[in-house]
Gaussian input, Z-matrix of N, CA and C with variables (Angstrom, degrees):
# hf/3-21g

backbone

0 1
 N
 C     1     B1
 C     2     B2     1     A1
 N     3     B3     2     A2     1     D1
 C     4     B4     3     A3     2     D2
 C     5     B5     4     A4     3     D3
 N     6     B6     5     A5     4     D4
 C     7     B7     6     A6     5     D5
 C     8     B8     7     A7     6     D6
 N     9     B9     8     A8     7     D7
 C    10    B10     9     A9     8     D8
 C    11    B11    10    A10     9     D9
 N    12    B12    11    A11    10    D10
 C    13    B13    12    A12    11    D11
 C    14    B14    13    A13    12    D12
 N    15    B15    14    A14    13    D13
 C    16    B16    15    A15    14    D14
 C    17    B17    16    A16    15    D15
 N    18    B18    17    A17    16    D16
 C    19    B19    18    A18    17    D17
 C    20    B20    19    A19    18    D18
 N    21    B21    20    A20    19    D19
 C    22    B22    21    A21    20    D20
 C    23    B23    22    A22    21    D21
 N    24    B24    23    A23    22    D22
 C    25    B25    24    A24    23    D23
 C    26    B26    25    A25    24    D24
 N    27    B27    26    A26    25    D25
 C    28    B28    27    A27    26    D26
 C    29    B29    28    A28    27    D27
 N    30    B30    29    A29    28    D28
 C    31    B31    30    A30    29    D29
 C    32    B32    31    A31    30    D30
 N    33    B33    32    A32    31    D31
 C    34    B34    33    A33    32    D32
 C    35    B35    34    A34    33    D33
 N    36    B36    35    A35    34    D34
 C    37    B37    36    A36    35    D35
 C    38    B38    37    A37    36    D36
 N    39    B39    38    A38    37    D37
 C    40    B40    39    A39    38    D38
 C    41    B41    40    A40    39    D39
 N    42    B42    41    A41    40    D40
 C    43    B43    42    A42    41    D41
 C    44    B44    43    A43    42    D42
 N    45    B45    44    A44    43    D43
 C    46    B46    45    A45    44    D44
 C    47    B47    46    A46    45    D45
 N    48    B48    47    A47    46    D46
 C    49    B49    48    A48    47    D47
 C    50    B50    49    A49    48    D48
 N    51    B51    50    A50    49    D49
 C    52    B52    51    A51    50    D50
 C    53    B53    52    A52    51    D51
 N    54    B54    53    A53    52    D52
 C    55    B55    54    A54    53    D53
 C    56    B56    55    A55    54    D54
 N    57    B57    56    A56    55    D55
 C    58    B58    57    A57    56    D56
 C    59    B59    58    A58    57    D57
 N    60    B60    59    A59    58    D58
 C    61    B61    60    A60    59    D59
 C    62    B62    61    A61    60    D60
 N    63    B63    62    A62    61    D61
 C    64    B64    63    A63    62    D62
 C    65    B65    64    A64    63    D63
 N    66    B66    65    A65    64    D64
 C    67    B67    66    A66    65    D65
 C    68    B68    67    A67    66    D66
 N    69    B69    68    A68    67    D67
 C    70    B70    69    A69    68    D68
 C    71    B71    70    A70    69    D69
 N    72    B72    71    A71    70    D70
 C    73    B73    72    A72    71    D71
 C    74    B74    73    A73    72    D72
 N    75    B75    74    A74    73    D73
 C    76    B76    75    A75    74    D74
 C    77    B77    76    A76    75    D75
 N    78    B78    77    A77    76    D76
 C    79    B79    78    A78    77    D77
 C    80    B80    79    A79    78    D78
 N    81    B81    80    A80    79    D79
 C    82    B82    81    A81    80    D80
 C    83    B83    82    A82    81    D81
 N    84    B84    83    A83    82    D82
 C    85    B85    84    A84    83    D83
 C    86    B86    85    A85    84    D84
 N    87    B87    86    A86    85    D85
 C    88    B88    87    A87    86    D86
 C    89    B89    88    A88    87    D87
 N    90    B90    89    A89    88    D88
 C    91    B91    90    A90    89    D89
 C    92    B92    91    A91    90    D90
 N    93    B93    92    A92    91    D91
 C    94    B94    93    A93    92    D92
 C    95    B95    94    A94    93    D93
 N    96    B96    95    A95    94    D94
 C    97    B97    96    A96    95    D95
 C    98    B98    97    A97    96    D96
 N    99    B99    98    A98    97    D97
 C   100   B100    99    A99    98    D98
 C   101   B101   100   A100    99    D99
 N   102   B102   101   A101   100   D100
 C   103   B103   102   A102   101   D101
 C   104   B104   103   A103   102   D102
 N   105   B105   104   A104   103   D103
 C   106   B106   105   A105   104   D104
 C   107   B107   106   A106   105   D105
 N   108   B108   107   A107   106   D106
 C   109   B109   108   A108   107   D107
 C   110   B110   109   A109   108   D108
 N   111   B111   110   A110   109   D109
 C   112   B112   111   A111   110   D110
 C   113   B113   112   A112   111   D111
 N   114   B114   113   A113   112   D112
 C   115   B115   114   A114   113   D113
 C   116   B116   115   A115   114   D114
 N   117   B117   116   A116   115   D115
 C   118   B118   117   A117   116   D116
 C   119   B119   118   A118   117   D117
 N   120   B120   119   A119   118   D118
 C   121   B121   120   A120   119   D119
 C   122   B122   121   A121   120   D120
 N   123   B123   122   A122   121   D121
 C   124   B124   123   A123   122   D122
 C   125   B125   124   A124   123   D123
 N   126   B126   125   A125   124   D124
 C   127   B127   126   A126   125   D125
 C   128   B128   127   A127   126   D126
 N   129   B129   128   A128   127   D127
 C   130   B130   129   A129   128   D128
 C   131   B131   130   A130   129   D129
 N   132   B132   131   A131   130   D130
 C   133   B133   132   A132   131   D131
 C   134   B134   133   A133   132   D132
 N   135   B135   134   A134   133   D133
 C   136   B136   135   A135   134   D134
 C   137   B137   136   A136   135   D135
 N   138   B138   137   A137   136   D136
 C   139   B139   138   A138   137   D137
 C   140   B140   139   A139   138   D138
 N   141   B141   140   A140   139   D139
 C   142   B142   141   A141   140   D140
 C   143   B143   142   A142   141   D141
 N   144   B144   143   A143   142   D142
 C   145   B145   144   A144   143   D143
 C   146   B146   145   A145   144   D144
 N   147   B147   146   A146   145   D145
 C   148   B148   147   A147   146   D146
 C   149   B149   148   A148   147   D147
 N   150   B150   149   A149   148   D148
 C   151   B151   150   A150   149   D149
 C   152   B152   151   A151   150   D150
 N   153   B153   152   A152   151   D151
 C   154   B154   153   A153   152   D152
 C   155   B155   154   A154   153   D153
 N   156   B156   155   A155   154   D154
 C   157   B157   156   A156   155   D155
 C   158   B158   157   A157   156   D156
 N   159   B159   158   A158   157   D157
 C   160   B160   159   A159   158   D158
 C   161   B161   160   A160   159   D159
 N   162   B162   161   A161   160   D160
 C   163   B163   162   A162   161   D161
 C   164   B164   163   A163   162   D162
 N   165   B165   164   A164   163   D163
 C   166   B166   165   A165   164   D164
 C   167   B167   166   A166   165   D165
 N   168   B168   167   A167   166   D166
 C   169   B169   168   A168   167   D167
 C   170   B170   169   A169   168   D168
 N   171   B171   170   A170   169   D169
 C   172   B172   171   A171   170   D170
 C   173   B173   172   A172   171   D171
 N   174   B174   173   A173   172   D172
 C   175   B175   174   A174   173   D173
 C   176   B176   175   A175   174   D174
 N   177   B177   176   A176   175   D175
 C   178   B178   177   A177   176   D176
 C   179   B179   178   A178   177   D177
 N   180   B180   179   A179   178   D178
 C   181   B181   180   A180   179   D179
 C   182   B182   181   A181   180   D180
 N   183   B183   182   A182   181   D181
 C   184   B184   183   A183   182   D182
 C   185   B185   184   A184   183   D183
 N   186   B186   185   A185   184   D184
 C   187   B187   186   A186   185   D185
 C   188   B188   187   A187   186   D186
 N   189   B189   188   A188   187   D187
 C   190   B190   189   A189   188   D188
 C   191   B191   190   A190   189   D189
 N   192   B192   191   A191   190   D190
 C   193   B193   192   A192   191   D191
 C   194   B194   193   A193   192   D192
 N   195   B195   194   A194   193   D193
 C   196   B196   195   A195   194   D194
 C   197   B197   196   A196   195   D195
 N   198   B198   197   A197   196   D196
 C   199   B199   198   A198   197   D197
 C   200   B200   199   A199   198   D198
 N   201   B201   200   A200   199   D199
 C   202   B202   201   A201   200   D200
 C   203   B203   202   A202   201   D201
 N   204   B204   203   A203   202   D202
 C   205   B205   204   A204   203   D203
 C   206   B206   205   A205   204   D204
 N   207   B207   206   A206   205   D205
 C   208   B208   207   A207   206   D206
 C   209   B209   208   A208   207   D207
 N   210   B210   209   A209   208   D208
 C   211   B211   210   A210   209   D209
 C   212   B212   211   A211   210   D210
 N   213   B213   212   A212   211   D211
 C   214   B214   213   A213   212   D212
 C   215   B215   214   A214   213   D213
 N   216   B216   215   A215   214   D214
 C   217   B217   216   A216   215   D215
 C   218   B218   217   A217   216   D216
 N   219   B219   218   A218   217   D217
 C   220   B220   219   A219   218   D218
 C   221   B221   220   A220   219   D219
 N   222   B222   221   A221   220   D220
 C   223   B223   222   A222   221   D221
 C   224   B224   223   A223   222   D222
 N   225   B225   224   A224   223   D223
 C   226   B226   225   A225   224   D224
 C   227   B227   226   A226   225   D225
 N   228   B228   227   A227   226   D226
 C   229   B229   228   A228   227   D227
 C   230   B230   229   A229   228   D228
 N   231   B231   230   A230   229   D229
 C   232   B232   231   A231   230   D230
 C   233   B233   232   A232   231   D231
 N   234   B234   233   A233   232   D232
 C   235   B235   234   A234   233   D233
 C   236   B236   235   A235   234   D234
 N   237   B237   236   A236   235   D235
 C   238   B238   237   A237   236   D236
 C   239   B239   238   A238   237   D237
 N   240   B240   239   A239   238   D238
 C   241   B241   240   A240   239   D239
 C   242   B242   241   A241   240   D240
 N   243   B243   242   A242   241   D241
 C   244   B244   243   A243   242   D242
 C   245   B245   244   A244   243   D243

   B1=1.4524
   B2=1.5289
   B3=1.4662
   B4=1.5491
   B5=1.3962
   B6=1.4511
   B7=1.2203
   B8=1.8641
   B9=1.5902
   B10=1.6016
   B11=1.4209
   B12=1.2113
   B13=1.7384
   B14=1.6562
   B15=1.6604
   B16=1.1656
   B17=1.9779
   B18=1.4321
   B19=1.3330
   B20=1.7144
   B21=0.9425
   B22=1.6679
   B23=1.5103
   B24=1.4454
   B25=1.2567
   B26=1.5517
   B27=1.1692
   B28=1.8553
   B29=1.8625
   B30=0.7108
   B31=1.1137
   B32=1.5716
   B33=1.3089
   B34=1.2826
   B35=1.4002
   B36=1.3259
   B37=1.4697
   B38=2.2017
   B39=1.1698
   B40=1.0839
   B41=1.7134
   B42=1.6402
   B43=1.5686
   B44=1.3234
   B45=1.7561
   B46=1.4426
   B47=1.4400
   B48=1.6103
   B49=1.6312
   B50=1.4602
   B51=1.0139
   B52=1.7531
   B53=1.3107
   B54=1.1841
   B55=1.4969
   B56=1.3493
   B57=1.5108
   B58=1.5795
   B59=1.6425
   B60=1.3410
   B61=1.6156
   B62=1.4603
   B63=1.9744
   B64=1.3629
   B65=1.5540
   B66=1.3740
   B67=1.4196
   B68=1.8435
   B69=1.4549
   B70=0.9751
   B71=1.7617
   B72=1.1490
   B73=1.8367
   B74=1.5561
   B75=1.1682
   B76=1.6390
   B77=2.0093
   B78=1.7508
   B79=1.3551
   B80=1.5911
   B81=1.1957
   B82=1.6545
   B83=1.4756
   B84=1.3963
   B85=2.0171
   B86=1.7540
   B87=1.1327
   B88=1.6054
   B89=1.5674
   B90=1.3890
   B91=1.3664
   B92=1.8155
   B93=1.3795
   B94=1.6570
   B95=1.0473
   B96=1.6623
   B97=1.5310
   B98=1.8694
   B99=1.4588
   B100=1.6579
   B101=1.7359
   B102=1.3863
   B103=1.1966
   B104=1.9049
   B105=1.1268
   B106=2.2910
   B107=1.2267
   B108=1.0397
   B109=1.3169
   B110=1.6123
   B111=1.7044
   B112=1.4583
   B113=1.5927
   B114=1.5926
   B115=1.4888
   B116=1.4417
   B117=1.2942
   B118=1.2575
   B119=1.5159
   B120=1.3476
   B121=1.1213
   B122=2.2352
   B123=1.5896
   B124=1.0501
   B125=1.4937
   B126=1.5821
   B127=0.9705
   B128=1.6290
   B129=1.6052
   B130=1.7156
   B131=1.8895
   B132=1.3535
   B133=1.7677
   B134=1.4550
   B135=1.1189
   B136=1.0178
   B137=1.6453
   B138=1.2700
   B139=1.7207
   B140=1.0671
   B141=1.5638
   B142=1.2694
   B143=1.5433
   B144=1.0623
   B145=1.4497
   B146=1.9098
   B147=1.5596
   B148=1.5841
   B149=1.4627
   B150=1.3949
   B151=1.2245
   B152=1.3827
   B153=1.4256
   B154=1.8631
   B155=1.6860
   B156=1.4970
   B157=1.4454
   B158=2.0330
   B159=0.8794
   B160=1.8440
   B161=1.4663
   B162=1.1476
   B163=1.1177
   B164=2.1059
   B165=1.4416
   B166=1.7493
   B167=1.6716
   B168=1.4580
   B169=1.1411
   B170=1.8071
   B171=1.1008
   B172=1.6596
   B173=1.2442
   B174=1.2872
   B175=1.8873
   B176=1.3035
   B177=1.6079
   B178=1.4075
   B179=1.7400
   B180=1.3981
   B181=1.7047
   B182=1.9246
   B183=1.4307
   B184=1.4457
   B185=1.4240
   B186=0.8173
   B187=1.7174
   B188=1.5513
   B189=1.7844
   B190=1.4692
   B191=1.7203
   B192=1.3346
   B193=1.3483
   B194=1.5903
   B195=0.9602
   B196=1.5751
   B197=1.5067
   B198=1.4341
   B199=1.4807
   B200=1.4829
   B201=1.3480
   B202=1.5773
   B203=1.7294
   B204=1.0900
   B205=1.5892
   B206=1.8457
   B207=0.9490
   B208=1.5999
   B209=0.9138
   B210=1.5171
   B211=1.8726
   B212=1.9072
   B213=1.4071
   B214=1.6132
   B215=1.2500
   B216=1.6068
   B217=1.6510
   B218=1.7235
   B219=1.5146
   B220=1.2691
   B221=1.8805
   B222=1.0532
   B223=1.5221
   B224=1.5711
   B225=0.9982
   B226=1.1777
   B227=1.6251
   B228=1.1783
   B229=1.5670
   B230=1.6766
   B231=1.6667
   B232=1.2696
   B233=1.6068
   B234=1.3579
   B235=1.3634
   B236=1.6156
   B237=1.6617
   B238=1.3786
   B239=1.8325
   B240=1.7589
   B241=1.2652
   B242=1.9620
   B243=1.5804
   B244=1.7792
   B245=1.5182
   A1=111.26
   A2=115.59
   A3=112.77
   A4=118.55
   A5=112.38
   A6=145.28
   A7=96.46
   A8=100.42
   A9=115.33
   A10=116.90
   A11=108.88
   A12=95.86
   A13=126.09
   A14=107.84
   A15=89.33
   A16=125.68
   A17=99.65
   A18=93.98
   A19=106.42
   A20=125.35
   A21=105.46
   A22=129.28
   A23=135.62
   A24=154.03
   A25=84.55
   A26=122.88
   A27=114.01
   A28=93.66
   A29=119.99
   A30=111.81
   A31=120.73
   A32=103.30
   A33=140.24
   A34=113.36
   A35=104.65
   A36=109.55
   A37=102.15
   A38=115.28
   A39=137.42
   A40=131.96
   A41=77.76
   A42=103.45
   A43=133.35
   A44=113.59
   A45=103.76
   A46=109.28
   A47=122.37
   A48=98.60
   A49=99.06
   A50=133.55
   A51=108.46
   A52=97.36
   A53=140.91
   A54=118.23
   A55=124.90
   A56=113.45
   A57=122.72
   A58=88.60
   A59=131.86
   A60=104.47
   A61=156.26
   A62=76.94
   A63=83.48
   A64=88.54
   A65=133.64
   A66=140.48
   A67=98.44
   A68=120.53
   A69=112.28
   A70=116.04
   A71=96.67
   A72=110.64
   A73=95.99
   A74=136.21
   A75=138.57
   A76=85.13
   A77=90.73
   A78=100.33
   A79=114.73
   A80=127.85
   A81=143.37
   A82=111.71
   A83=81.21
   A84=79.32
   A85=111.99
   A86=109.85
   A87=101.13
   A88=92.55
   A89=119.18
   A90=132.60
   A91=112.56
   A92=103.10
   A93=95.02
   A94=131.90
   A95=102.11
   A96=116.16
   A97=100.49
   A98=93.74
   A99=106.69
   A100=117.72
   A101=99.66
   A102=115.61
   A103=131.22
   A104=94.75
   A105=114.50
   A106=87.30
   A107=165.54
   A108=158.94
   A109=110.22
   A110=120.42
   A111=111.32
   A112=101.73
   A113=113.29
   A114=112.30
   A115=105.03
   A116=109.09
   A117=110.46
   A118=148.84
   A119=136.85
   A120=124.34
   A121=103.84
   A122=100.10
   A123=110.15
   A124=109.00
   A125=141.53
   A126=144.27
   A127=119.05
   A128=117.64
   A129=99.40
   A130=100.38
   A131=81.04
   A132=103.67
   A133=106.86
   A134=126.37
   A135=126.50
   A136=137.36
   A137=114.75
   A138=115.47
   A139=106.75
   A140=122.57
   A141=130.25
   A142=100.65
   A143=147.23
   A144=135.41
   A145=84.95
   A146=120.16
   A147=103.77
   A148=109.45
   A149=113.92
   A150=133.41
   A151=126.13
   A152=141.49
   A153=141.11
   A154=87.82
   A155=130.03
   A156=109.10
   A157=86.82
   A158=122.82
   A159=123.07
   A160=105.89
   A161=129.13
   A162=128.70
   A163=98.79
   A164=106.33
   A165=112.34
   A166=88.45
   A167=125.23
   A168=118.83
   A169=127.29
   A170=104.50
   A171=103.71
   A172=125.38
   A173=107.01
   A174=109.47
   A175=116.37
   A176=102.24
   A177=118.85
   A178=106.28
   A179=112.09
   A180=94.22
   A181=74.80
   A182=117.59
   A183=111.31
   A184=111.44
   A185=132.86
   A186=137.83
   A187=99.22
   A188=122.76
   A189=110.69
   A190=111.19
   A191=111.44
   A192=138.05
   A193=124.78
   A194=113.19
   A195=116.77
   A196=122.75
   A197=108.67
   A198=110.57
   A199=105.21
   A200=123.99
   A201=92.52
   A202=87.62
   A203=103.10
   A204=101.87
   A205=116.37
   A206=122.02
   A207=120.10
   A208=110.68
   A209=100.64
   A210=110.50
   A211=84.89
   A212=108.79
   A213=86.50
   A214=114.98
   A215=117.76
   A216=128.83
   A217=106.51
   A218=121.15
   A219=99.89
   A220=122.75
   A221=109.78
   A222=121.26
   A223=117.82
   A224=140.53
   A225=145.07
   A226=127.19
   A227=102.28
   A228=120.38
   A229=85.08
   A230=113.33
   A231=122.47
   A232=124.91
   A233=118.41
   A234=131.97
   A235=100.03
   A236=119.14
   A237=132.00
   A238=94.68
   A239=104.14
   A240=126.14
   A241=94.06
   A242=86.07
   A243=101.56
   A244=96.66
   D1=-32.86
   D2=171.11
   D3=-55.30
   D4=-61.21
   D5=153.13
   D6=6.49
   D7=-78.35
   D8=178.50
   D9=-62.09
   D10=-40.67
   D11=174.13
   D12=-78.10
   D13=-22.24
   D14=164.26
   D15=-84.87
   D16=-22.69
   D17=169.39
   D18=-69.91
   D19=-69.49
   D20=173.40
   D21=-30.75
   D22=-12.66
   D23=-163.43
   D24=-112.48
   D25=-69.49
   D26=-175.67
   D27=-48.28
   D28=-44.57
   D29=-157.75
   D30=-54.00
   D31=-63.63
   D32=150.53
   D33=-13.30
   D34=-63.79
   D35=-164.66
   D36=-100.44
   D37=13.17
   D38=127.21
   D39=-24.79
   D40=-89.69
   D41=165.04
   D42=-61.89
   D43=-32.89
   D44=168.87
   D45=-76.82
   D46=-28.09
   D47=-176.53
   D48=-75.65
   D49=-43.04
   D50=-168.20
   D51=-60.39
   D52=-71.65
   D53=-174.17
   D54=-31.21
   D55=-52.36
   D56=178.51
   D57=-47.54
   D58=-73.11
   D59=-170.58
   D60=-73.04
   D61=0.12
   D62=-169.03
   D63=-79.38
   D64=-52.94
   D65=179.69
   D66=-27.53
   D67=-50.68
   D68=-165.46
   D69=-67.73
   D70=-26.45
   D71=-171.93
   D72=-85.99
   D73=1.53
   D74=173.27
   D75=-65.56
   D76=155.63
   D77=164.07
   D78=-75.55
   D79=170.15
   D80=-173.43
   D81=-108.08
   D82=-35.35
   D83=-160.39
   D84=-108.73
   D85=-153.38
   D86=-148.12
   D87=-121.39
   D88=-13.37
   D89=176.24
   D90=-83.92
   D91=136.20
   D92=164.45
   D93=-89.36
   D94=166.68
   D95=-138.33
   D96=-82.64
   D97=-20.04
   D98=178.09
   D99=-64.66
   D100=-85.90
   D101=173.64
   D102=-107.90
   D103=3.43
   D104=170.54
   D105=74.55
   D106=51.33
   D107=132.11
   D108=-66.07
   D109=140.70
   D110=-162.12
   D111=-64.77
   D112=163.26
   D113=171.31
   D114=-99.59
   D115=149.55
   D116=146.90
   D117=-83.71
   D118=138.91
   D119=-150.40
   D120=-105.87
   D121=138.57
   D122=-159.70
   D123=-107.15
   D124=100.01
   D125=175.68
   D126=-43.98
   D127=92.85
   D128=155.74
   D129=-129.49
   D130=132.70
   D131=176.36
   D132=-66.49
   D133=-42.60
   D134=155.66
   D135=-38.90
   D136=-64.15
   D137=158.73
   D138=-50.75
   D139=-62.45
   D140=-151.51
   D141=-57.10
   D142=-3.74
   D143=-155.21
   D144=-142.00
   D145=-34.88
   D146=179.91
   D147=-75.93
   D148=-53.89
   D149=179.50
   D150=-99.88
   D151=59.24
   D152=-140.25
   D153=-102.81
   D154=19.06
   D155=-176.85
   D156=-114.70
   D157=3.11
   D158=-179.40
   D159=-136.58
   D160=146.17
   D161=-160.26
   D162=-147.93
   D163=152.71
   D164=-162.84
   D165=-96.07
   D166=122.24
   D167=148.62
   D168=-126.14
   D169=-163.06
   D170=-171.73
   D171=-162.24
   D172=115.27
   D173=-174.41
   D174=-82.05
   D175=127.07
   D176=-162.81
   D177=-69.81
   D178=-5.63
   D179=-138.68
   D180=-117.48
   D181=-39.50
   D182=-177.04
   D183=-115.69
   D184=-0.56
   D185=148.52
   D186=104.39
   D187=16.27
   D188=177.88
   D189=-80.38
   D190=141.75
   D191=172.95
   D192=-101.85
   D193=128.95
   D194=176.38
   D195=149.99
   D196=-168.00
   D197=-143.56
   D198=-95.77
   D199=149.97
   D200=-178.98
   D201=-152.00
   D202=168.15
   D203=-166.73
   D204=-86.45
   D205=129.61
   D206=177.94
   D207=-71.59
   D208=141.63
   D209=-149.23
   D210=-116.72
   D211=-51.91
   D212=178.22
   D213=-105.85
   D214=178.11
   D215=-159.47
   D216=-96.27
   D217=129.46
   D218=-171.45
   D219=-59.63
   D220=-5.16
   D221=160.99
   D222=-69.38
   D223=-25.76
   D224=134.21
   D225=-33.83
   D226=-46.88
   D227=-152.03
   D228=-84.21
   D229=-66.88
   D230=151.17
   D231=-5.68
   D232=-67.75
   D233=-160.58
   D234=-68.00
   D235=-29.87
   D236=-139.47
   D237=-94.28
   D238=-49.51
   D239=166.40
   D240=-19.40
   D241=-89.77
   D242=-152.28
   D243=-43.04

């Protein structure tokens, strides 16, 4: 039974570092990665509520798509509103 918990525990902690890097190797900024032209930002209710720390966008000017990491906190975004 040890046996299983520590292989399930390697495992585990496996999975959080590749995630931890893949999150880290996401882009930051709001420009694309192709040509820096601004992205546009792509509504799914779905991510947005599984995943709310990466967000889907899309460059208008060279047609790249993908995920890129959210740079500000929706409390921010909030504060900016009022």
């Amino acid at each position: 039974m040890l046996v299983v918990v520590v292989l399930f525990a390697t495992v585990l902690m496996r999975a959080a570092i590749v995630t931890t890097f893949v999150y880290l190797m996401l882009p930051a900024k709001r420009a694309c990665p192709r040509c820096g032209a601004q992205l546009a930002l792509i509504q799914h209710s779905v991510l947005r509520r599984v995943l709310p720390v990466v967000e889907h966008r899309w460059c208008l000017d060279c047609g790249w798509s993908g995920v890129v990491r959210q740079t500000q906190s929706r409390v921010i975004r909030r504060a900016a509103r009022s």
